[in-house]
C-alpha positions in Angstrom: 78.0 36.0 -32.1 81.4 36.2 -32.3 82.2 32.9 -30.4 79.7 31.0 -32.9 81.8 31.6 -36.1 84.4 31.3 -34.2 84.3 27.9 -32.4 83.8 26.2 -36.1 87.2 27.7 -36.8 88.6 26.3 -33.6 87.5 23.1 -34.2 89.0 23.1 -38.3 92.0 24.3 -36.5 92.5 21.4 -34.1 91.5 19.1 -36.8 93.9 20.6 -38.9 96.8 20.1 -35.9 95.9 16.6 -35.5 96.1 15.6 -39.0 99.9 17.5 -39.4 101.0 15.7 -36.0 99.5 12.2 -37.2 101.4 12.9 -40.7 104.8 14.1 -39.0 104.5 11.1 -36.3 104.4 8.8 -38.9 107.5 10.5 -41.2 109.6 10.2 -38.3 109.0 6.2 -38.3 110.2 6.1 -41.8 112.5 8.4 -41.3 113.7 5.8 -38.5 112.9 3.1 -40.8 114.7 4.3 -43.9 117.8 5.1 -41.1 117.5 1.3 -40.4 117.9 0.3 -44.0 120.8 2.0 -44.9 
């Protein structure tokens, strides 16, 4: 029982990662690309 509403969770959570490590891998190129510019 408690691994079924858990594993939902799991899975938001790891969604949730992917989406802030896709956002902050993208800042850093345009942090690196707003570097380049000035």
């Amino acid at each position: 029982m408690t691994t079924c509403s858990y594993k939902p969770i799991t899975n938001y959570h790891y969604k949730v990662i992917d989406l802030v490590y896709y956002f902050f891998s993208h800042q850093r190129d345009a942090r690196e690309i707003i570097n380049l510019k000035m």
